[in-house]
PASE-909220 format. One record per atom (N, C-alpha, C, CB): x, y, z; residue number from 0; atom name; residue in three letters. Coordinates in nm, 4 decimals, decimal comma, padded with zeros to 6 digits. Each point is the difference from the previous one (the first is absolute). Glycine has a CB too. Example, Ala and Ser with C-alpha at 12.3 -4.5 7.8 and 13.67 -1.06 7.14 Angstrom:
# PASE-909220
(rec (01,3190; -00,5690; 00,7800); 0; "N"; "ALA")
(rec (-00,0890; 00,1190; 00,0000); 0; "CA"; "ALA")
(rec (00,0900; 00,1200; 00,0000); 0; "C"; "ALA")
(rec (-00,1892; -00,1173; 00,1246); 0; "CB"; "ALA")
(rec (00,1542; 00,2223; -00,1966); 1; "N"; "SER")
(rec (00,0820; 00,1190; 00,0060); 1; "CA"; "SER")
(rec (-00,0770; 00,1090; 00,0730); 1; "C"; "SER")
(rec (00,1184; -00,0628; -00,2145); 1; "CB"; "SER")
# end
This chain:
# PASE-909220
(rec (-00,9857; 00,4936; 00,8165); 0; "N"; "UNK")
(rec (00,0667; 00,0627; -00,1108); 0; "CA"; "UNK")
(rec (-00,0882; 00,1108; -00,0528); 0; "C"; "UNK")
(rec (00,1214; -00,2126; -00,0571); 0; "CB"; "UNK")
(rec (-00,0414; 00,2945; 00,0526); 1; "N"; "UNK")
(rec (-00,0785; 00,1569; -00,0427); 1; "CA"; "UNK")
(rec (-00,0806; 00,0347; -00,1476); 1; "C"; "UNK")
(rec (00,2060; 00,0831; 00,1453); 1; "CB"; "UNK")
(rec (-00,1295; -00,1252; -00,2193); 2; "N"; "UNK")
(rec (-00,0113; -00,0200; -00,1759); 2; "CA"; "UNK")
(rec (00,0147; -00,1472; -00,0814); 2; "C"; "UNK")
(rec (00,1123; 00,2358; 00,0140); 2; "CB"; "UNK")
(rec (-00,2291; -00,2693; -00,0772); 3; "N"; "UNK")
(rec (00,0137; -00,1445; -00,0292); 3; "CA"; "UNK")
(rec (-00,0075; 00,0119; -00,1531); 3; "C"; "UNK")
(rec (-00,1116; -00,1139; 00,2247); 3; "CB"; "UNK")
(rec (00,1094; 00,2278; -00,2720); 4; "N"; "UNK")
(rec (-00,0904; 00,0426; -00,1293); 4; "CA"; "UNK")
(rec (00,1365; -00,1082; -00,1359); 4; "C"; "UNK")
(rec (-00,1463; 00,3655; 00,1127); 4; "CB"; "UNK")
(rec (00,0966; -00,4079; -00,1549); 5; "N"; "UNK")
(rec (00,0634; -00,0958; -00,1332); 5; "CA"; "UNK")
(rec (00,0297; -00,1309; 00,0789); 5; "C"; "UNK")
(rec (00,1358; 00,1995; -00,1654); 5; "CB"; "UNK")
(rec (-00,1651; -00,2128; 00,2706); 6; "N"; "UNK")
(rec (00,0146; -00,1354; 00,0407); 6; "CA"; "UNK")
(rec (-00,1603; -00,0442; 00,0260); 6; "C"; "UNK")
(rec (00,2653; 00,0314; 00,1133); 6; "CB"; "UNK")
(rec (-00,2900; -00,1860; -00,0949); 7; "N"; "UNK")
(rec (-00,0883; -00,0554; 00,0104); 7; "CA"; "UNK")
(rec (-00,0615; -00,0493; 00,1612); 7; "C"; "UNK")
(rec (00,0936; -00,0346; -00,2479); 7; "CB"; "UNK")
(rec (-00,1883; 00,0391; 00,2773); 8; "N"; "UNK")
(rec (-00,0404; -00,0056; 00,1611); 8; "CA"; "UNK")
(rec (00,0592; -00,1281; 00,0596); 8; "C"; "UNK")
(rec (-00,2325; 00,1246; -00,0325); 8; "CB"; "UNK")
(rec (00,2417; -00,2485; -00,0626); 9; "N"; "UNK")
(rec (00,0441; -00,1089; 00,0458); 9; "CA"; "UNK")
(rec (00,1372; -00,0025; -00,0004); 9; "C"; "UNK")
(rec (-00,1874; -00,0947; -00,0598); 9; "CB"; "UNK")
(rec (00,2496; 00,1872; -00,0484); 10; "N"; "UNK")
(rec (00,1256; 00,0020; 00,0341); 10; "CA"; "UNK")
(rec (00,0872; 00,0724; 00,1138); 10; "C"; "UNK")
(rec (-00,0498; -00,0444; -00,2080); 10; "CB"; "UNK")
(rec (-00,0183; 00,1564; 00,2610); 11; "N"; "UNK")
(rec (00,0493; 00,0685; 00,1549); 11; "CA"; "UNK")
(rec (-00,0681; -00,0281; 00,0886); 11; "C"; "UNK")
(rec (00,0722; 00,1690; -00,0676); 11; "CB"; "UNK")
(rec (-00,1626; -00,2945; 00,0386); 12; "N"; "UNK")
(rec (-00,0378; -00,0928; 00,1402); 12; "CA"; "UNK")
(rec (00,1003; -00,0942; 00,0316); 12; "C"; "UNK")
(rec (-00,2359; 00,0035; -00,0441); 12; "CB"; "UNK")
(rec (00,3120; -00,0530; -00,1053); 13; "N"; "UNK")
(rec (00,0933; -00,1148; 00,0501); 13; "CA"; "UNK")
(rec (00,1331; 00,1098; 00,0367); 13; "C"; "UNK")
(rec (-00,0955; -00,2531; -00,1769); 13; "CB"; "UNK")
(rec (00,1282; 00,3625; 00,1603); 14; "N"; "UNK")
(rec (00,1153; 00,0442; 00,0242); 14; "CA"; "UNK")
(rec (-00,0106; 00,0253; 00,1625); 14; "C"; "UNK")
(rec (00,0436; 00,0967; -00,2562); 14; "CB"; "UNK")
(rec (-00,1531; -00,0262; 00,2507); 15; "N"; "UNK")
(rec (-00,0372; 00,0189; 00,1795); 15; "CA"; "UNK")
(rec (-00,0170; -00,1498; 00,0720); 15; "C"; "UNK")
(rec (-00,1597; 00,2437; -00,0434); 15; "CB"; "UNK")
(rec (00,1278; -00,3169; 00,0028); 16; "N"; "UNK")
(rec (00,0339; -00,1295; 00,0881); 16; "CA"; "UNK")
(rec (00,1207; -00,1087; -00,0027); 16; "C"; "UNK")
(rec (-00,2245; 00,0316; -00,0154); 16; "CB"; "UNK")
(rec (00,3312; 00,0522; -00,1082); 17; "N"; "UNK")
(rec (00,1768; -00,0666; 00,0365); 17; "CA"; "UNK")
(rec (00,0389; 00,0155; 00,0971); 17; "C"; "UNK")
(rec (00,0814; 00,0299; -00,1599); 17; "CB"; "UNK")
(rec (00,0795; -00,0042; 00,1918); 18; "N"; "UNK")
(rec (00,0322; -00,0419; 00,1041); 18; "CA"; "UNK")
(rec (00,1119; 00,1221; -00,0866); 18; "C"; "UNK")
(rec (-00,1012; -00,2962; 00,1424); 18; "CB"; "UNK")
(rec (00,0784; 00,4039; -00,0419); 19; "N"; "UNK")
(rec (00,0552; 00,1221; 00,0346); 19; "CA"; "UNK")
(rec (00,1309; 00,0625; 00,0055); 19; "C"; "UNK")
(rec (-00,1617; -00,0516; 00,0842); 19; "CB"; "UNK")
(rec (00,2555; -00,1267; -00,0465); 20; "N"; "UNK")
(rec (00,1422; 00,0355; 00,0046); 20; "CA"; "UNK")
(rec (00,0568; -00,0338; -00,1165); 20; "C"; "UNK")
(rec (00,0165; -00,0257; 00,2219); 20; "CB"; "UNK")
(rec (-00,0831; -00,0301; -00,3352); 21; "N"; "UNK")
(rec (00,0672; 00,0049; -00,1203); 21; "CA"; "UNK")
(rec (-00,0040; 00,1073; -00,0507); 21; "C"; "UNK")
(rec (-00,0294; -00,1852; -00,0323); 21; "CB"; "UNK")
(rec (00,1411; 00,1660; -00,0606); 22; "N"; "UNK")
(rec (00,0710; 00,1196; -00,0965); 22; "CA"; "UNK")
(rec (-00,1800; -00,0060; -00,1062); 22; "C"; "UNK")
(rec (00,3950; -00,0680; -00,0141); 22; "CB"; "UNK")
(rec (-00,3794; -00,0120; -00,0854); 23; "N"; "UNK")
(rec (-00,1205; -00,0087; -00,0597); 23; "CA"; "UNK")
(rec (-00,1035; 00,0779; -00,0135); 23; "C"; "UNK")
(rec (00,0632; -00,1515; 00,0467); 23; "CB"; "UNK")
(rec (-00,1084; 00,1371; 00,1366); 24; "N"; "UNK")
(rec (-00,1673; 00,0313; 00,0220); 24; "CA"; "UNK")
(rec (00,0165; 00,1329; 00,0900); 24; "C"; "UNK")
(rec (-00,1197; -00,2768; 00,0064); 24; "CB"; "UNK")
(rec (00,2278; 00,3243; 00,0296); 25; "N"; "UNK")
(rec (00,0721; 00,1330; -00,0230); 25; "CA"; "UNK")
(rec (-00,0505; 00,0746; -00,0921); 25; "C"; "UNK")
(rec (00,1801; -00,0847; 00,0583); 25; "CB"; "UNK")
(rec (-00,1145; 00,0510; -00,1698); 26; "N"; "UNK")
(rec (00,0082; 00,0873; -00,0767); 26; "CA"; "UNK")
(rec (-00,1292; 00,0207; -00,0594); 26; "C"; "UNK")
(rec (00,2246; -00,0428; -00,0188); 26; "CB"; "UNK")
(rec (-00,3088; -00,0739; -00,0350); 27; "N"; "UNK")
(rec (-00,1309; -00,0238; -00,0118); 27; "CA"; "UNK")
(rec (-00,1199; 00,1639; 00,0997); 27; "C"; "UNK")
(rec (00,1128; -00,3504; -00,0187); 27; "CB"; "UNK")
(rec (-00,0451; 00,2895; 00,1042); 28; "N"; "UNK")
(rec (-00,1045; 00,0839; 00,1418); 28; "CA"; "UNK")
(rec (00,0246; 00,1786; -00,0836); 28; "C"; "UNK")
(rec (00,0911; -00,1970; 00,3302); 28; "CB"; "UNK")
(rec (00,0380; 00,2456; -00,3471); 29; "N"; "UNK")
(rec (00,0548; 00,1215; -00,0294); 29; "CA"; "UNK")
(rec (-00,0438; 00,0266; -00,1141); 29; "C"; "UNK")
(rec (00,1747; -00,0160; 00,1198); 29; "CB"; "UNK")
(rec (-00,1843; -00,1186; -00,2624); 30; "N"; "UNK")
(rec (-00,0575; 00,0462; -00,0875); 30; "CA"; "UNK")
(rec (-00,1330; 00,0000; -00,0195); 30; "C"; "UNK")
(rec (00,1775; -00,0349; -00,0556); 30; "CB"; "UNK")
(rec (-00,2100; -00,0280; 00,1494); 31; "N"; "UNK")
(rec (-00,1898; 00,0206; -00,0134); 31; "CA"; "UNK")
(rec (-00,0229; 00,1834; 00,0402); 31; "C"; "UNK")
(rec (-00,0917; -00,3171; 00,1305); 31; "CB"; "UNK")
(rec (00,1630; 00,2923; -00,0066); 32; "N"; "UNK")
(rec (-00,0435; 00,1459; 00,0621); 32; "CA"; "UNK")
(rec (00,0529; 00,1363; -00,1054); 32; "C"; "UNK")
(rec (00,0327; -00,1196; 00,2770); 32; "CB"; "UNK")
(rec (00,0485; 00,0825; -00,3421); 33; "N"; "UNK")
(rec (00,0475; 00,1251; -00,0781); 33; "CA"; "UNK")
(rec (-00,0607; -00,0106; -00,1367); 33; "C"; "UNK")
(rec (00,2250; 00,0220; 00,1250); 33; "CB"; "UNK")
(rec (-00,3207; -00,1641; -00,1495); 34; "N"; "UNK")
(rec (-00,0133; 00,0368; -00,0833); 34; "CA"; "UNK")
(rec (00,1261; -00,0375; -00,1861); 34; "C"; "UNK")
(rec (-00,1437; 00,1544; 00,2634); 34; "CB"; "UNK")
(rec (00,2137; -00,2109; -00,2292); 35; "N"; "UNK")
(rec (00,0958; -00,0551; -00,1016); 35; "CA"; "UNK")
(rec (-00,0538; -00,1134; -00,0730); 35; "C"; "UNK")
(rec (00,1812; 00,0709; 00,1353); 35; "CB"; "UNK")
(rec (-00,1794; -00,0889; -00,2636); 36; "N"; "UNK")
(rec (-00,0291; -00,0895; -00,0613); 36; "CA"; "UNK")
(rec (00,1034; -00,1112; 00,0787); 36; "C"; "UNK")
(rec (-00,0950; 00,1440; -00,2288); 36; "CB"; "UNK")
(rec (00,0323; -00,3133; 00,1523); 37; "N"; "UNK")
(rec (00,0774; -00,0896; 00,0174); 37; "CA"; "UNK")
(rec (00,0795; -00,0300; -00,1215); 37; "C"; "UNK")
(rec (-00,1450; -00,0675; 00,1691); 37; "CB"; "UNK")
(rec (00,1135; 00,1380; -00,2519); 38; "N"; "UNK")
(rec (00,0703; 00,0109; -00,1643); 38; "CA"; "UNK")
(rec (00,1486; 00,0597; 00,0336); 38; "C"; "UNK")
(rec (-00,2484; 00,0704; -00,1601); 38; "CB"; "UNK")
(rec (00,2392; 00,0262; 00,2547); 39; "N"; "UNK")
(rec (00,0837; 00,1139; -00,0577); 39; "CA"; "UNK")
(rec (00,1348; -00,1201; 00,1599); 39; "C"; "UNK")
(rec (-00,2258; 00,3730; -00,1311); 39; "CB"; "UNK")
(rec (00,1960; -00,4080; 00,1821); 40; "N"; "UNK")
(rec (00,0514; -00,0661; 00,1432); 40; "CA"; "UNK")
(rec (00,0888; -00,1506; -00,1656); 40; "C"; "UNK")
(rec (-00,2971; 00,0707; 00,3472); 40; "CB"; "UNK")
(rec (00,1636; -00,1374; -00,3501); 41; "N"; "UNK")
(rec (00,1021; -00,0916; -00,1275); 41; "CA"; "UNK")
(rec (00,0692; 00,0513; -00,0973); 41; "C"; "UNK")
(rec (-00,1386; -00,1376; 00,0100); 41; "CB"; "UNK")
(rec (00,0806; 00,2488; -00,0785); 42; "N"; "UNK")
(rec (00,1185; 00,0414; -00,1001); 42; "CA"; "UNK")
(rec (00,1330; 00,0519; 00,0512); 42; "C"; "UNK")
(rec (-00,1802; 00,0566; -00,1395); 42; "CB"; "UNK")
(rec (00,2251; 00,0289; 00,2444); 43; "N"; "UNK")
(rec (00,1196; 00,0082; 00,0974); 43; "CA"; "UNK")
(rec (00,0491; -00,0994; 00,0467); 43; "C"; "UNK")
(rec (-00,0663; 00,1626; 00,0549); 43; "CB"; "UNK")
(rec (00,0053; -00,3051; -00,0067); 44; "N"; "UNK")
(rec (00,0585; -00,0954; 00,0004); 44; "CA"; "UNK")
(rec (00,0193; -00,1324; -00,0861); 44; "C"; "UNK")
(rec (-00,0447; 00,1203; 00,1673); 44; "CB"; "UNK")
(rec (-00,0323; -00,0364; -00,3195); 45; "N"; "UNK")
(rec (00,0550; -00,1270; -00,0471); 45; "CA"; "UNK")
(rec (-00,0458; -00,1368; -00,0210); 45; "C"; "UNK")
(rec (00,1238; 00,1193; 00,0832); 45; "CB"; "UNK")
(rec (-00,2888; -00,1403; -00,0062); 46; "N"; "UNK")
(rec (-00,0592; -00,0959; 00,0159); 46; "CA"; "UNK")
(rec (-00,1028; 00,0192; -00,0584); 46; "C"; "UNK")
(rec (00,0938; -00,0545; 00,1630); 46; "CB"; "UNK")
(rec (-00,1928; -00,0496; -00,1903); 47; "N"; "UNK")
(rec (-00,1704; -00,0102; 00,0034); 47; "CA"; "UNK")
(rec (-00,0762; 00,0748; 00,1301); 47; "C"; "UNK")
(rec (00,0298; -00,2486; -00,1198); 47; "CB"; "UNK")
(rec (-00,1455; 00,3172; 00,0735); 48; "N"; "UNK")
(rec (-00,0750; 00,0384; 00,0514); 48; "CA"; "UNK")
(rec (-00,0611; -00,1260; 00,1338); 48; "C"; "UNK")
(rec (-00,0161; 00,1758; -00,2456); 48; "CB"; "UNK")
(rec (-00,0068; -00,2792; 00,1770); 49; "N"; "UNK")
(rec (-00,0366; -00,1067; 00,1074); 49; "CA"; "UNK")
(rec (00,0951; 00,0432; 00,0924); 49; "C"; "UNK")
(rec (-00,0828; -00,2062; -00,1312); 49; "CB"; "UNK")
(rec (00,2228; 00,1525; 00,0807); 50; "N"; "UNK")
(rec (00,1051; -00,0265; 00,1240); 50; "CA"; "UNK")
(rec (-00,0224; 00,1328; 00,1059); 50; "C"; "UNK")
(rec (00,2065; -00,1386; -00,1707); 50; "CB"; "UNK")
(rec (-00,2334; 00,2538; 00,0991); 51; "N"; "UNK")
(rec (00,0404; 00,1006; 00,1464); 51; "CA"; "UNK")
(rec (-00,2123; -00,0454; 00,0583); 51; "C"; "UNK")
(rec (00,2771; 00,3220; -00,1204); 51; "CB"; "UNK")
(rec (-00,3421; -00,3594; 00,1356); 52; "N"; "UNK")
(rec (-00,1081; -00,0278; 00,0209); 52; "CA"; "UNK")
(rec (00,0272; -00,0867; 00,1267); 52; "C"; "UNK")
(rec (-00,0934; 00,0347; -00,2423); 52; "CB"; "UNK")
(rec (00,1762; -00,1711; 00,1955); 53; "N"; "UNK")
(rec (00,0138; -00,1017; 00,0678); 53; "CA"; "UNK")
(rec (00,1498; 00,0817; 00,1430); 53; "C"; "UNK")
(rec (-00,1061; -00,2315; -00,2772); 53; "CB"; "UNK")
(rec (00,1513; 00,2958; 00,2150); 54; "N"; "UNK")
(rec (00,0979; 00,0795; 00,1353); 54; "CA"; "UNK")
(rec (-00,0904; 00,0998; 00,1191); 54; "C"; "UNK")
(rec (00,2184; 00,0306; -00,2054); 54; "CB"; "UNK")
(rec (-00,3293; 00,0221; 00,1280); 55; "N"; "UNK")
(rec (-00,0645; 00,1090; 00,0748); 55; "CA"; "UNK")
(rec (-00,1059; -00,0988; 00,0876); 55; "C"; "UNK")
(rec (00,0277; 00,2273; -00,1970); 55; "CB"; "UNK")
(rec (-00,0148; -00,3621; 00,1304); 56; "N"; "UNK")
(rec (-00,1492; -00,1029; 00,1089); 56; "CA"; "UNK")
(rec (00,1046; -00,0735; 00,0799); 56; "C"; "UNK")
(rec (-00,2447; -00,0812; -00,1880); 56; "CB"; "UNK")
(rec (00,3469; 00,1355; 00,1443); 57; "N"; "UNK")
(rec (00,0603; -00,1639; 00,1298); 57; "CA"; "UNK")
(rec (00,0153; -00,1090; -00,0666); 57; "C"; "UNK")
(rec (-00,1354; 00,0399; 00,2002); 57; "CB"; "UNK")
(rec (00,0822; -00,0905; -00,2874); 58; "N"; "UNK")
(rec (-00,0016; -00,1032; -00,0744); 58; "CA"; "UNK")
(rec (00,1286; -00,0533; -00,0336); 58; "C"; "UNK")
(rec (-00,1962; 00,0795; -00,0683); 58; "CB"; "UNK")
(rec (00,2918; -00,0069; 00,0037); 59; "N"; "UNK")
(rec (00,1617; -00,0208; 00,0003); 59; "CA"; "UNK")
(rec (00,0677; 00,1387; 00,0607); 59; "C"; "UNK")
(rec (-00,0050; -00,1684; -00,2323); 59; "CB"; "UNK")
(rec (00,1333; 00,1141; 00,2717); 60; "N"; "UNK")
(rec (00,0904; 00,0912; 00,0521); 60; "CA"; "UNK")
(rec (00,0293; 00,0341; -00,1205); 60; "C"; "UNK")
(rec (00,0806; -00,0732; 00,2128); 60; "CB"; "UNK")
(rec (00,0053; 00,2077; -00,2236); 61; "N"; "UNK")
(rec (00,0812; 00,0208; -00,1004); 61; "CA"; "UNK")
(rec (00,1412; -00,0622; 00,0301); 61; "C"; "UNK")
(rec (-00,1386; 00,2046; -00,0567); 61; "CB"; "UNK")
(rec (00,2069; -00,2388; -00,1314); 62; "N"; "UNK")
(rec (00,1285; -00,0513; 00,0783); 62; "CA"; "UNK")
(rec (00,1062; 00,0808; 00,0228); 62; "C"; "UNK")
(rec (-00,0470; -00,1850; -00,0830); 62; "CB"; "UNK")
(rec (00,1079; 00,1271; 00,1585); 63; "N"; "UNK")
(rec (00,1428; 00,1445; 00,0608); 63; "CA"; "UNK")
(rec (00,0209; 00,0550; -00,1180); 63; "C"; "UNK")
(rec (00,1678; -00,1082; 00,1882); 63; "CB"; "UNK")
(rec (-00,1310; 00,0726; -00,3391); 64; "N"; "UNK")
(rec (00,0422; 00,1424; -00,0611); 64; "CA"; "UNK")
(rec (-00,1268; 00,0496; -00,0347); 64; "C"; "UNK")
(rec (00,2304; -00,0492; -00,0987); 64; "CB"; "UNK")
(rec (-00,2910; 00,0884; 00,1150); 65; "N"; "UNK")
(rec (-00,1301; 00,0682; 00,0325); 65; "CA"; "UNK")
(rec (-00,0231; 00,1192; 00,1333); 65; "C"; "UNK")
(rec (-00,0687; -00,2417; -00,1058); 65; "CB"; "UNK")
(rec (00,1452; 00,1797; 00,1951); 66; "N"; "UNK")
(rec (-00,0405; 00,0463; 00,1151); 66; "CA"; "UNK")
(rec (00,1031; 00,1246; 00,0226); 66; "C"; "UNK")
(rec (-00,1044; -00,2401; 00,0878); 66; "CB"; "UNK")
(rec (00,2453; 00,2820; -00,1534); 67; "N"; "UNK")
(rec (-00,0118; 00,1535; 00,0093); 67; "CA"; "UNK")
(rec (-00,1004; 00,0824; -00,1066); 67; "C"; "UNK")
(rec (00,2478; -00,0271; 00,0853); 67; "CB"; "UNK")
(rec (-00,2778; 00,0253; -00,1883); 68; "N"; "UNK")
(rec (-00,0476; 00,0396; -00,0910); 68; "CA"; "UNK")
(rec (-00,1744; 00,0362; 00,0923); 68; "C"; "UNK")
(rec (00,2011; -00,1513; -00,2241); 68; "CB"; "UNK")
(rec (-00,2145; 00,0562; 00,3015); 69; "N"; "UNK")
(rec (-00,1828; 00,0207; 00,0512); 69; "CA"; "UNK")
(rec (00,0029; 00,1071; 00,0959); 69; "C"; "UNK")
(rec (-00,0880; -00,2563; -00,0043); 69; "CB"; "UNK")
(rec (00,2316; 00,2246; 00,0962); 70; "N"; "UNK")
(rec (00,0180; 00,0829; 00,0967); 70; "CA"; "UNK")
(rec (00,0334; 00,1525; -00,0004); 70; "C"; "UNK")
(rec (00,0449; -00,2067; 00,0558); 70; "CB"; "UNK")
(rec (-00,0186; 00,2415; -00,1795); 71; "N"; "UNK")
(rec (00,0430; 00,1201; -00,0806); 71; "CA"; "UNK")
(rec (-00,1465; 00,0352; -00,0629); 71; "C"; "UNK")
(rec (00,2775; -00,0706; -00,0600); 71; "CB"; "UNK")
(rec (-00,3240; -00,0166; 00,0027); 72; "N"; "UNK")
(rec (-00,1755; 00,0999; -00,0335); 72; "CA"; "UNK")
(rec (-00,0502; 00,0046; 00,1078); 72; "C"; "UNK")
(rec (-00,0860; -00,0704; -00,2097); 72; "CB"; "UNK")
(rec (00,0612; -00,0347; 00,3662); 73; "N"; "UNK")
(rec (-00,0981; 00,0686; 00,0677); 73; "CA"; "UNK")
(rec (00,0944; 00,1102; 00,0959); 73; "C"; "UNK")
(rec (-00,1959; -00,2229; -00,0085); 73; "CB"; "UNK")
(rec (00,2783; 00,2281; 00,0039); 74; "N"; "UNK")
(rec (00,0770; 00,1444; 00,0730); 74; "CA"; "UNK")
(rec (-00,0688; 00,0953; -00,1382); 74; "C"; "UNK")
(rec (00,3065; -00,0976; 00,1537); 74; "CB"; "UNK")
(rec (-00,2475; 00,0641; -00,2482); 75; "N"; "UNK")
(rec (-00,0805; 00,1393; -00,0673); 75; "CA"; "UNK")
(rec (-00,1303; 00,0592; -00,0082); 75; "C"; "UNK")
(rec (00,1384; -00,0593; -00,1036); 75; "CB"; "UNK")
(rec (-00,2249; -00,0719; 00,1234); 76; "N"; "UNK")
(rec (-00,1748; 00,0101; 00,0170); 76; "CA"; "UNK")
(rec (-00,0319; 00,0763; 00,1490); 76; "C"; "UNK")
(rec (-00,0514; -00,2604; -00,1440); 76; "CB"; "UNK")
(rec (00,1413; 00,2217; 00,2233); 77; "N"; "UNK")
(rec (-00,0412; 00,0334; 00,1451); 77; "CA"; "UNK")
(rec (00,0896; 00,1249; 00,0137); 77; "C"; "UNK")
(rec (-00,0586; -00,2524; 00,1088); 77; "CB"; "UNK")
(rec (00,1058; 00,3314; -00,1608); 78; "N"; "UNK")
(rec (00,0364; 00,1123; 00,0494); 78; "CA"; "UNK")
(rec (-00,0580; 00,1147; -00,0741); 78; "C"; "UNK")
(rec (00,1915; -00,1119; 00,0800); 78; "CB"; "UNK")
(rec (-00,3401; 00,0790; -00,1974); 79; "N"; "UNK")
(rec (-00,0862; 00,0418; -00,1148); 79; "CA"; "UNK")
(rec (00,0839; 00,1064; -00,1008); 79; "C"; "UNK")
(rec (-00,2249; -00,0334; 00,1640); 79; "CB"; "UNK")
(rec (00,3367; -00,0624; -00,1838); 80; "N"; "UNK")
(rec (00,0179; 00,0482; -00,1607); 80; "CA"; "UNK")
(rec (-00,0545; -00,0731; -00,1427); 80; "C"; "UNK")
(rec (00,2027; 00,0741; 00,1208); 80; "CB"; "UNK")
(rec (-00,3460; -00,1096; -00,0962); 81; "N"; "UNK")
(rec (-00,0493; -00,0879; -00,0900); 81; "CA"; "UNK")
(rec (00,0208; 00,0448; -00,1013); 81; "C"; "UNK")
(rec (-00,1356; -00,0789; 00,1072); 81; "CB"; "UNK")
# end
């Protein structure tokens, strides 16, 4: 990951060692690299800061109504209209 800056070393060690095909640690991966708070990822969805923490480690899935809403920020993260 290119840019880690507002995240913590232990925390984009556990994102880099999830499991890649989740939505979650997706988006996690996109917002480390771009650089996006995890504030600004929970306040758009609505949740605790933990919770998008525990989506970006793998730790929990998000639940389906969650899952257009995630899939719509990391299309927006990954095409850098941050």
């Amino acid at each position: 990951m290119s840019d880690a800056r507002g995240y913590s070393y232990a925390l984009v060690k556990a994102i880099e060692a999830a499991d890649p095909k989740l939505l979650g640690v997706r988006l996690g991966r996109v917002c480390v690299a771009k650089g996006v708070p995890v504030s600004t990822v929970a306040t758009r969805c609505n949740v605790t800061r933990q919770t998008v923490y525990w989506w970006f480690t793998g730790v929990f899935k998000p639940k389906p109504s969650f899952t257009d809403m995630l899939t719509e920020i990391l299309e927006e993260y990954e095409k850098d209209r941050v």
